[in-house]
C-alpha positions, 0 to 999 in steps of 0.5 A, a space after each residue: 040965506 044962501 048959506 042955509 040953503 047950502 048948509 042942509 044935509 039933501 044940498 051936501 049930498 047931490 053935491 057930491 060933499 058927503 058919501 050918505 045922510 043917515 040918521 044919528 041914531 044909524 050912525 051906529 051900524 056905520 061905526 061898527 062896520 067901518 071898526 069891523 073893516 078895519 080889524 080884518 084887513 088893517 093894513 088898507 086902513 086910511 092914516 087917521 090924518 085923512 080920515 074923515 070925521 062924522 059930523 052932525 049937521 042940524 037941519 
């Protein structure tokens, strides 16, 4: 019980474990700014071992 209610995507966000819930079909538009991001300034990119990953939470 306790981990379904933890587990759902508005508890990760007040807790402060993810950045934004968006809806998948969103996840596009995050992608594309963040690969746009990355090709005007590529040296401020975080190292790919520290990124973080999207991640889908059925909810």
């Amino acid at each position: 019980q306790e981990y379904v209610a933890k587990s759902r995507p508005a508890y990760c966000a007040k807790t402060g474990m993810v950045d934004e819930v968006v809806a998948f079909k969103d996840m596009r538009k995050y992608l594309v700014a963040f690969a746009n991001c990355c090709y005007q300034n590529p040296v401020s990119i975080t190292p790919q071992h520290q990124m973080i990953l999207p991640r889908i939470i059925k909810g």
